[in-house]
C-alpha positions in Angstrom: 28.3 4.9 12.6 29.9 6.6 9.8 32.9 5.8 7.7 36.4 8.0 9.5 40.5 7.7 8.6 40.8 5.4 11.6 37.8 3.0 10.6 39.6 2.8 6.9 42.7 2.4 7.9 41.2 -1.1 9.4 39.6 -2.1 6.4 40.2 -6.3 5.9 39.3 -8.8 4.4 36.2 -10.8 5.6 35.2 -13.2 3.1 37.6 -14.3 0.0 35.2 -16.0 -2.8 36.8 -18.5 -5.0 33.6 -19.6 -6.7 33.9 -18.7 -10.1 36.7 -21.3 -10.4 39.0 -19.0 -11.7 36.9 -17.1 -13.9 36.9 -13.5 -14.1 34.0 -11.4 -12.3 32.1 -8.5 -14.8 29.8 -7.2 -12.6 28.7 -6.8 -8.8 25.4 -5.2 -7.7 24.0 -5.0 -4.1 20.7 -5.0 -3.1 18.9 -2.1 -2.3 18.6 -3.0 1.5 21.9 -4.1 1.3 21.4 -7.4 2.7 22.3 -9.2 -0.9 25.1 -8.8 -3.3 25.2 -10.5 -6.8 28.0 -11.3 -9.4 28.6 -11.9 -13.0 31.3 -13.9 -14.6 32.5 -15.0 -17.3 32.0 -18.8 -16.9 28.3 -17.1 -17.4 27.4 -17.4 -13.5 25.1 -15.7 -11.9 25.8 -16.1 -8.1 23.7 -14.5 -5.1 25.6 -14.0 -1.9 24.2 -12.9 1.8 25.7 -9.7 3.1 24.5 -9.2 6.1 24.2 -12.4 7.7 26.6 -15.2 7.0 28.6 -13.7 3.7 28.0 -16.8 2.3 27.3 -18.1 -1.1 23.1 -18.9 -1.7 22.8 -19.7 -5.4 24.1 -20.1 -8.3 22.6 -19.7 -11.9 23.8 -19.9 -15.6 23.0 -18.6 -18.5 25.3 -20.3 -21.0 23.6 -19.5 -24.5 24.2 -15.9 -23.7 26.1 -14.9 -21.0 26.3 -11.8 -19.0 28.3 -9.0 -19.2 26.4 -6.5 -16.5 23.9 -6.9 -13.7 21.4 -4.7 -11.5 19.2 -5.7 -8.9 15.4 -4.4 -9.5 13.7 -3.4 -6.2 12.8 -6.7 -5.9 15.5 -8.9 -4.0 14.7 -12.1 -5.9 14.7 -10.4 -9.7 17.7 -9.0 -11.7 18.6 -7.4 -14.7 21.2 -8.5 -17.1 23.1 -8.0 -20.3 24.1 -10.4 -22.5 28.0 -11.6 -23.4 27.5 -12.9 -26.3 28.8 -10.8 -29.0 25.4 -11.8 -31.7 22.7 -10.7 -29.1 22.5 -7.6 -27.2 19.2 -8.4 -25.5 18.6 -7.2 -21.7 16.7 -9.8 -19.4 14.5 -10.1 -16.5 15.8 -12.4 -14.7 14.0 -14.3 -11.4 16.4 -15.9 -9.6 13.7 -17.3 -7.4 12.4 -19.9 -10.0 15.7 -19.3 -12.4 13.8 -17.9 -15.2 13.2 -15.2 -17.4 10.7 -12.3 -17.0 10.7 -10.3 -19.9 13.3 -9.8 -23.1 14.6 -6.0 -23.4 15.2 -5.6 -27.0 16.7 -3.1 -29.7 20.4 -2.3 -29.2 22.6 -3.2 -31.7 25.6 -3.4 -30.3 26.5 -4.6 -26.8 25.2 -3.2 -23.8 28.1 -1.4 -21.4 25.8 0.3 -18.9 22.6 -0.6 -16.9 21.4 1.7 -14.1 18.1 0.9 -12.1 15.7 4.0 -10.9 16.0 4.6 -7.1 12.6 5.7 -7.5 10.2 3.1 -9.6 10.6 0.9 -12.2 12.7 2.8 -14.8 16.0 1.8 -15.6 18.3 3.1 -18.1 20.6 1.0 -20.5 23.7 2.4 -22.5 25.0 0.8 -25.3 28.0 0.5 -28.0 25.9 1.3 -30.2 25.4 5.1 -29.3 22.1 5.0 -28.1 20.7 5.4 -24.2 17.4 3.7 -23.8 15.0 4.3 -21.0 13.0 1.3 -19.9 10.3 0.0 -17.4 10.3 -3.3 -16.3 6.8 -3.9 -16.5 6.6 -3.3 -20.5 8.8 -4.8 -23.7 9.6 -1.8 -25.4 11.7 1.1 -24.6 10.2 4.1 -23.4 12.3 6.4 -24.6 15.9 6.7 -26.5 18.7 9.6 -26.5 21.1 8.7 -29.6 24.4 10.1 -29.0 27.0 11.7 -31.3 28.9 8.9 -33.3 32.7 10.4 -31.2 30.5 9.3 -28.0 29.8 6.0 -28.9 30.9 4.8 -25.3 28.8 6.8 -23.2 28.7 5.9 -18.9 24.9 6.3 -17.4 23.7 6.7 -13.5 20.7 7.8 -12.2 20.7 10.2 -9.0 19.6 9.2 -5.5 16.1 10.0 -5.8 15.7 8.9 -9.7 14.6 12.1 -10.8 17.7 13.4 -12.9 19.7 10.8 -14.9 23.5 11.8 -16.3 25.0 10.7 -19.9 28.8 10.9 -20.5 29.7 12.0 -24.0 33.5 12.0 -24.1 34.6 14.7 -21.7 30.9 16.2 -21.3 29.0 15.3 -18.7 24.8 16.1 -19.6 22.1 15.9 -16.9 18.3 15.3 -18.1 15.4 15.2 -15.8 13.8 11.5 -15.9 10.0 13.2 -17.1 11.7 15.8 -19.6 14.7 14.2 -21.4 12.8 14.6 -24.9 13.9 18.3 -24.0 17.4 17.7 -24.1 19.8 18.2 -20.9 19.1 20.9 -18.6 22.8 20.9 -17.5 26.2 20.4 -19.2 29.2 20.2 -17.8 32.7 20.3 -19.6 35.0 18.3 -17.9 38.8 18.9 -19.3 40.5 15.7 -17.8 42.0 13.1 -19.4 40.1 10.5 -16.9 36.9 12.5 -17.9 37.7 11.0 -21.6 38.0 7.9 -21.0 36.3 7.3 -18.4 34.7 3.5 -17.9 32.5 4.2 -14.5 30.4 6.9 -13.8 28.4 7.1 -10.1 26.3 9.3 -8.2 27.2 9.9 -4.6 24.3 8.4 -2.2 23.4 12.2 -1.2 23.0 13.4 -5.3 25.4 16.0 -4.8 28.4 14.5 -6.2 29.4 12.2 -9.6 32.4 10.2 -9.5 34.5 9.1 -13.1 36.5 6.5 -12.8 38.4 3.9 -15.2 39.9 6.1 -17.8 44.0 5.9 -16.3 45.5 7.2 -13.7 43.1 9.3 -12.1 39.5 9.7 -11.0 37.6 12.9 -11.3 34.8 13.7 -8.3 32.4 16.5 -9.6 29.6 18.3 -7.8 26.4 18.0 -9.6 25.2 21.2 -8.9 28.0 23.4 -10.2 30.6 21.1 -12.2 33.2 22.0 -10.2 35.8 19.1 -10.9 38.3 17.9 -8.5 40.8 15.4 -9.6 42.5 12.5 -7.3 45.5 10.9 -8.2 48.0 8.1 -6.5 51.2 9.4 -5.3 53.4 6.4 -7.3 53.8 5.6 -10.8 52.3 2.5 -12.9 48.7 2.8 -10.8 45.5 3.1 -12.9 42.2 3.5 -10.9 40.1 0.9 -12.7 36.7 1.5 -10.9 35.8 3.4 -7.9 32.7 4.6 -5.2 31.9 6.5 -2.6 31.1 5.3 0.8 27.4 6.4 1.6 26.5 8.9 3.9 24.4 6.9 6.7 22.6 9.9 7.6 20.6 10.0 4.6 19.6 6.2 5.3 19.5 6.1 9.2 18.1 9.1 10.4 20.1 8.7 13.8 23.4 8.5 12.1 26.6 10.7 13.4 27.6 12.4 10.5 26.0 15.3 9.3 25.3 14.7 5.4 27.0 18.3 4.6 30.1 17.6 6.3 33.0 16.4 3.3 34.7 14.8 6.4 32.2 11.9 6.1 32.9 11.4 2.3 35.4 8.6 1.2 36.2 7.3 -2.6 37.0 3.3 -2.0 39.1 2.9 -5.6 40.0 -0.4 -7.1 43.7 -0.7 -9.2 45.7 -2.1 -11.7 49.5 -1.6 -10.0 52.3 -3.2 -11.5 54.7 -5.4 -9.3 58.2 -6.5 -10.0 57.2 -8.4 -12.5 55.4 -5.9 -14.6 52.5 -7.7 -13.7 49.6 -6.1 -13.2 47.7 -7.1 -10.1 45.2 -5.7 -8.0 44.9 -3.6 -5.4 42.5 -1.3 -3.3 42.9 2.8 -2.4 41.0 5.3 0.1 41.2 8.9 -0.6 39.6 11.1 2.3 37.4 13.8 0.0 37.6 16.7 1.6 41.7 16.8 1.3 42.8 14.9 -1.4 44.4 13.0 1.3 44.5 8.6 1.1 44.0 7.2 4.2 44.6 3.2 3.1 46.7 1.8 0.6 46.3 -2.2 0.2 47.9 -4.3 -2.8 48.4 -7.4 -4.1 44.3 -8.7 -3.5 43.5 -9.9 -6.5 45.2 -12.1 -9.6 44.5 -8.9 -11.6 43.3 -5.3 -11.9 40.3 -4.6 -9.5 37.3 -3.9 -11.9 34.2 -3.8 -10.1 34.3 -1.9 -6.4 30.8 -1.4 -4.7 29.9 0.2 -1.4 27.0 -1.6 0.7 24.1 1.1 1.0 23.4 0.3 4.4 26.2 -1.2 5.7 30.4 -0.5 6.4 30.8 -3.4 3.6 32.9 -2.8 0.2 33.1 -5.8 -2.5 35.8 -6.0 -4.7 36.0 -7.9 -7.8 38.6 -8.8 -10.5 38.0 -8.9 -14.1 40.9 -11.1 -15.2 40.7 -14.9 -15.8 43.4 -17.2 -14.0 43.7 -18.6 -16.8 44.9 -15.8 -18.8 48.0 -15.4 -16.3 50.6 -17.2 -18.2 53.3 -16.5 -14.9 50.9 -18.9 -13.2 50.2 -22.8 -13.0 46.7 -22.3 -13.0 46.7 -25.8 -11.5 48.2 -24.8 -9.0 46.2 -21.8 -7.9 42.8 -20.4 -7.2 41.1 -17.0 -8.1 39.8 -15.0 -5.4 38.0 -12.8 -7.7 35.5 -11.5 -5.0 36.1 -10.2 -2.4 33.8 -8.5 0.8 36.1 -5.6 3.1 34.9 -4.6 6.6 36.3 -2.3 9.1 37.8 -4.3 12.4 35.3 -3.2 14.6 32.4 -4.7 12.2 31.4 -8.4 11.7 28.9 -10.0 9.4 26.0 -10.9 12.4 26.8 -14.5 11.9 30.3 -14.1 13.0 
């Protein structure tokens, strides 16, 4: 089964998480299989949830002396990689969650770290930081294998490797460079100039689960979708006024992963961007909500607001499954319209369409 407008337009809630007690979520991550998802917060939680099965919590782990700002799953189910919170170390971990502890220490950024990405293909992974650097890595050794340093105007650059791992893409303020995985030392073998304002500023960059397509999201208003062959650039927008799009993916094409699936991977029809908000209510409070924009028209098939305490920050598409997390980035306690005593954060939650269940359901 593939994603369609009528199986959007069903999208609900299936599980509401309220484990971080009210602390905000950084970063989500599933599995590659899809059966896990994990989460970040900023009570320095690491929490492991089932997302096939049961949707429920498994484990929880902390890492209080340093926190973490981002996490990726490796390709091993049990191990993670993080980056740390804390503001006087910018050291990337290898984290087991199976005996809770840690690997091997990632070090030499200077500043903090605001992008990890994990090879599809083996055990590289790249790591962007504040510092102006990209650093390629390999789990299995300590030092980097490899480091692009950036112009000091990009000093926020986004990172993402393709679906096969063998071309990785660098932001650098509205540029957009591709480098083969082997051959970056040779400098990028494709740049695209992207003249958007939500290229600019852009927080999120993603590959599509095909390759073809990047998606830029995070930087306002709009999103910008480009094809990674050509850097042809096609903007989406929301229809009313006061919406940013804070983070956004696009729903995998099934075929590629089940070789049985319905939709051919070359039909657009099959392509959906889930986008998470920031949407000012009544109040002028900004709260979160969660948009569905049908590729091939520009069209959006599903509006839903008011999910979240605050702007939606992290969204994620299951790679095997019709599941979409959603995650907020605000603490409760940062609300000052709101008895926090009074309240709970859902600050993750997990979507599916009507006509799907999690198996123990």
């Amino acid at each position: 089964m593939s994603y369609t407008d009528q199986i959007c337009n069903t999208l609900q809630q299936v599980r509401v998480f309220k484990d971080s007690a009210g602390s905000a979520v950084t970063s989500i991550d599933f599995s590659k299989d899809g059966k896990f998802l994990v989460a970040a917060s900023q009570d320095s939680g690491l929490r492991l949830y089932d997302a096939v099965e049961t949707g429920n919590l498994i484990k929880t782990l902390y890492a209080k002396k340093l926190g973490i700002s981002h996490v990726r799953f490796t390709h091993a189910n049990s191990a993670v990689l993080c980056a740390s919170s804390n503001r006087m170390d910018h050291t990337i971990r290898y984290w087991s969650m199976h005996d809770n502890r840690y690997l091997r220490h990632f070090k030499g950024h200077r500043q903090p770290v605001i992008g990890l990405h994990v090879s599809p293909a083996d055990d590289t992974f790249l790591s962007a930081s504040a510092d102006g650097t990209v650093r390629l890595w390999d789990v299995r050794s300590d030092s980097c294998t490899g480091v692009l340093r950036l112009p000091l105007a990009s000093a926020r650059p986004n990172i993402a490797f393709d679906d096969k791992g063998l071309v990785f893409a660098v932001t650098m303020n509205s540029t957009i460079n591709l480098y083969s995985t082997k051959e970056y030392d040779k400098g990028p073998f494709s740049v695209f100039r992207i003249p958007m304002k939500c290229a600019f500023n852009a927080r999120s960059m993603k590959f599509s689960s095909d390759g073809k397509y990047l998606l830029l999201a995070g930087g306002g208003d709009a999103m910008a979708a480009i094809d990674s062959f050509t850097g042809q650039a096609v903007e989406f927008r929301p229809s009313e006024p006061f919406v940013d799009i804070t983070d956004a993916c696009m729903t995998p094409v099934f075929s590629l992963v089940h070789p049985h699936g319905a939709c051919d991977s070359s039909d657009q029809d099959c392509r959906y961007i889930v986008a998470g908000t920031s949407e000012n209510n009544r109040e002028n409070i900004a709260e979160g909500g969660l948009r569905v924009w049908k590729f091939a028209f520009d069209t959006c098939v599903m509006v839903c607001k008011d999910i979240h305490q605050g702007p939606v920050h992290c969204v994620e598409c299951s790679p095997t499954h019709m599941l979409i997390a959603t995650a907020c980035s605000e603490s409760l306690q940062n609300r000052c319209d709101l008895d926090y005593s009074l309240h709970s954060a859902e600050n993750l939650n997990f979507w599916m369409p009507a006509t799907q269940q999690l198996r123990a359901n």
